[in-house]
N, C-alpha and C positions, 0 to 999 in steps of 0.2 A: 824373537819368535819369527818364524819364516809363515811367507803366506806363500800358496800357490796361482801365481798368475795365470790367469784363465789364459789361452791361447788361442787366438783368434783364428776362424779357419778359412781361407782363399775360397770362394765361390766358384764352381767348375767353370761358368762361362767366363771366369776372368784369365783361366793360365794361357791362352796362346797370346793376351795383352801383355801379362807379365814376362813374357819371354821374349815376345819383341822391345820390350821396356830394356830389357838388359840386353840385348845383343846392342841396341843403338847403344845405348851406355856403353858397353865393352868394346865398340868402334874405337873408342876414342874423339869424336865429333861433339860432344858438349852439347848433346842436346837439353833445351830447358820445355818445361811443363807445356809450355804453344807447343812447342816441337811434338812432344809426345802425346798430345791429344790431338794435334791434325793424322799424323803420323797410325793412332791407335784409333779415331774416328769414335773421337768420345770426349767429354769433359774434363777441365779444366781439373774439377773439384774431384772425377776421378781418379785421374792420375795422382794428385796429392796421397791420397789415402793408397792406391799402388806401390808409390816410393815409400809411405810411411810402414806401409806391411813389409816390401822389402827390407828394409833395415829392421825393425822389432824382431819381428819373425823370422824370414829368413839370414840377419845376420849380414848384411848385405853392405857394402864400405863405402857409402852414395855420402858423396859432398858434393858443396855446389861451388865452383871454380868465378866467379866475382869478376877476373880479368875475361876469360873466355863464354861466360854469362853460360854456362851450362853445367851437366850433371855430370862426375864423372866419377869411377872406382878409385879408390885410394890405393887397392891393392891390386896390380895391372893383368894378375893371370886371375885373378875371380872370377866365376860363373856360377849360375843359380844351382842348388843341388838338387836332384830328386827328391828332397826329405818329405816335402811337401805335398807330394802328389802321391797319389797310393798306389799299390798295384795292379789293382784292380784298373783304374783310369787308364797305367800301361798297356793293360790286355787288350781293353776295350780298344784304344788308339791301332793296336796293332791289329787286333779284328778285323778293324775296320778298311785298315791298308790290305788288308789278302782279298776283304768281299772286292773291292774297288776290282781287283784282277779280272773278276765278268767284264768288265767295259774296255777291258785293255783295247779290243779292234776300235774304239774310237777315242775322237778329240778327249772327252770326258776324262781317258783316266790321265792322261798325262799330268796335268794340272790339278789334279787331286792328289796325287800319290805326291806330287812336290810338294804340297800344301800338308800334310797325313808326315810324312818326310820329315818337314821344318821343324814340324811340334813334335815330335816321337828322338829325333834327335838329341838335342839339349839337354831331355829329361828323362833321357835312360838311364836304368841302373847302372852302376859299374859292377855288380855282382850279379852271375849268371843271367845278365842280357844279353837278349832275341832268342830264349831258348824256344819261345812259342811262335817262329819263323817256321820251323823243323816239325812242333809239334801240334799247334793246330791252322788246318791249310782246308783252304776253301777248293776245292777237287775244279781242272779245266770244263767249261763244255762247249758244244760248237755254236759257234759265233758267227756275225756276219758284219763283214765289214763296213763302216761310212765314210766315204769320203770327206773330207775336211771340204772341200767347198758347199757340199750340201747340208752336212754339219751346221756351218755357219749362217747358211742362209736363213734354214729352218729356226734359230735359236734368235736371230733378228727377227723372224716374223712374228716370235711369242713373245719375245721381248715388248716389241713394239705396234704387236695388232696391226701390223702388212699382210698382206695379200700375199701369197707366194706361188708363183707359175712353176712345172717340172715338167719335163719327161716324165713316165709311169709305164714300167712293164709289171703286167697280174702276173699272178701266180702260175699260169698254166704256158708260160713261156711266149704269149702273144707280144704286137708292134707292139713299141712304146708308144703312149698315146699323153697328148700334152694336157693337163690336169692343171686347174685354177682351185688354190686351196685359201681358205681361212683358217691358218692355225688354232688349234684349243689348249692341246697339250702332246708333252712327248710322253710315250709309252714303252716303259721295257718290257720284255719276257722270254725268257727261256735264250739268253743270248743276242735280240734281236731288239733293236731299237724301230717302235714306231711313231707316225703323227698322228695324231685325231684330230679332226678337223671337216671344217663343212666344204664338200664339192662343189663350189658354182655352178658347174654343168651338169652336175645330177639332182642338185639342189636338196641335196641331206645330205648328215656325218658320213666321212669312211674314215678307213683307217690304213696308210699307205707305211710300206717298208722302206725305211730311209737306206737301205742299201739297195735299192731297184728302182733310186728316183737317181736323174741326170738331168746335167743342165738345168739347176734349179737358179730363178733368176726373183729378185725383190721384185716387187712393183710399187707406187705412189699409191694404191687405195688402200687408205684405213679401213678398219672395221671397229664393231664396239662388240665386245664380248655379252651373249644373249645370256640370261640367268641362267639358263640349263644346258649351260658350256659343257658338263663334269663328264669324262666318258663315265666313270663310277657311276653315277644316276642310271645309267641305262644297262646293267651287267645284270639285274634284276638279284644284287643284293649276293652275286654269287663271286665265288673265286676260284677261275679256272683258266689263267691269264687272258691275254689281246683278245677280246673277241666280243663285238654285241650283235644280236641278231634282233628281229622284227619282234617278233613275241615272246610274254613272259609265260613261262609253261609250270607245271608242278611236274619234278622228276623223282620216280624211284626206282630202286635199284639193288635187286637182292647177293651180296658177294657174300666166297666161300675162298675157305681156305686162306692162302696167304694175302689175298684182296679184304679180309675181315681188317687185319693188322693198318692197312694201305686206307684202307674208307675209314676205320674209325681213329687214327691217329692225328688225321688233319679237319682242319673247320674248312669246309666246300662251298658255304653259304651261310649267311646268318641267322635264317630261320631252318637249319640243319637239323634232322631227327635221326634217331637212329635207333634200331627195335632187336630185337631177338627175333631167328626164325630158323627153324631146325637146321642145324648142323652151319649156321652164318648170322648176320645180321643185313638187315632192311634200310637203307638208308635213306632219305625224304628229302628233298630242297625244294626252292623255288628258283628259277633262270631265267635269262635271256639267252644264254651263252652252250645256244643248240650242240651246232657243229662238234664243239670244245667237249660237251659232256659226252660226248656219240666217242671223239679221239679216247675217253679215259675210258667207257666203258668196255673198248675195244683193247686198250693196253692190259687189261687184265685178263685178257684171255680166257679162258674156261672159266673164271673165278669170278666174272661179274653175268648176272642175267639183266637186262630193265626188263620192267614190268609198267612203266608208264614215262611217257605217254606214248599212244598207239602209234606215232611218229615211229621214235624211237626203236620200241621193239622192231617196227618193218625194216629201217635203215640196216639195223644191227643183223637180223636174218638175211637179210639181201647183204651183207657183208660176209657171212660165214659160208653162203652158196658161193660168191666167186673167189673166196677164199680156197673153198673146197675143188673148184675147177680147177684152178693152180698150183694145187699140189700134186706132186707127183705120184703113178698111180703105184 
């Protein structure tokens, strides 16, 4: 009488272990259990139970070589199959390789897309793989470059709570002017990598463009991270990328037409409402992230009105008069 052996199933965070377990094996270098738990930066007792999956499971031709104290395939073109991993996990992996394409202008993607690379290699299908290279693709957008020395400085000072000195040119084209920062965190958006971080010389948070710092130099002074480091704490709970401002305000904001689609399709803020109102919908938040809301209500063109707060509507009328000066008559 045959029974069916339950078949044990690999835990996701184990496969990029398992694939390095086998390529050292497939070296030919006889690695033994030390080896592959310094190597995989894990236990002893895990790897056991790794080799023991490979072989049950995956079928895997692991002996252990007595003379040369290590692991090695008995069959010398062996490699791990795909069987084990789903498709799904493929997608996901390769998903993941196209988002990484935003960061191509810096340090970041190079070393990720190797790393994204290593594991997506080995365990691709042989049957119609990378059709989803061609068919789902994360569309270019404009970027801004970081230099790798500023890169690296920035990414030691979070590391290790330094201080970090720059050059700093604003926004509006002015000198660069030399800025003493305490890193918190790095921030992306819309293409554009930023720091958050406390000003020594202005003595509160900004938030500087790692492409418009130079000359960024380490210093010797520590800091200790304050409990209310988070830029997220201070965005008043909204999502409208980089941007905190001084006050939390209540905004709303009546859109029409294809701004209905555009407002009610994405979450703006976590305490978001969103109502009926003739011929559109009303939509409600709470902010810090002024400026940011003024840029969206402004990209909708005819299709957004605000209605609060009384900031807001004046900024947005004083925007449609020099708008209107501008055009041609």
């Amino acid at each position: 009488m045959k029974t069916n052996k339950k078949v044990k199933k690999l835990p996701k965070t184990a496969l990029p272990r398992i694939y390095r377990i086998d390529m050292k094996i497939a070296s030919g270098c006889f690695p033994n259990t030390n080896d592959l738990a310094r190597i995989c930066e894990t236990t002893i007792s895990t790897i056991n139970r790794d080799l023991a999956f490979m072989r049950e499971q995956l079928r895997a031709p692991i002996k252990y070589d007595f003379f040369n104290r290590g692991f090695y395939y008995t069959e010398k073109t062996f490699r791990l199959p795909a069987g084990f991993t789903t498709a799904d996990d493929l997608l996901a992996l390769s998903m993941a390789k196209s988002i990484f394409s935003l960061y191509k202008e810096t340090p970041l993607y190079e070393a990720s897309n190797n790393l994204l690379q290593s594991i997506l290699t080995p365990i691709a299908f042989n049957d119609n793989h990378g059709w989803q290279e061609d068919r789902i693709v994360v569309p270019k957008i404009a970027s801004a470059k970081v230099d790798l020395a500023v890169w690296e400085t920035v990414i030691y000072g979070l590391k290790e709570n330094i201080v970090i000195v720059f050059d700093y040119k604003g926004m509006r084209g002015d000198e660069s002017q030399k800025r003493r920062v305490r890193p918190y965190q790095l921030l992306f958006d819309s293409g554009v990598w930023y720091l958050y971080g406390f000003a020594e010389e202005r003595k509160a948070t900004r938030i500087f463009s790692l492409s418009r710092m130079t000359n960024t130099e380490r210093t010797d002074c520590a800091f200790s991270l304050p409990t209310d480091f988070r830029y997220a704490d201070f965005t008043g709970d909204s999502y409208f990328g980089v941007f905190v401002g001084q006050e939390k305000m209540r905004f709303a904001v009546d859109c029409y037409g294809d701004a209905v689609t555009f407002a009610t399709e994405r979450q703006w803020a976590a305490d978001q409402k969103i109502a009926e109102i003739d011929d559109g919908v009303r939509i409600e938040f709470t902010s810090t992230q002024y400026d940011k809301v003024l840029k969206w209500v402004l990209s909708c063109g005819c299709n957004a009105v605000p209605q609060k707060p009384r900031d807001l509507v004046d900024d947005w009328k004083w925007h449609l008069k020099e708008m209107r000066k501008l055009a041609p008559k």
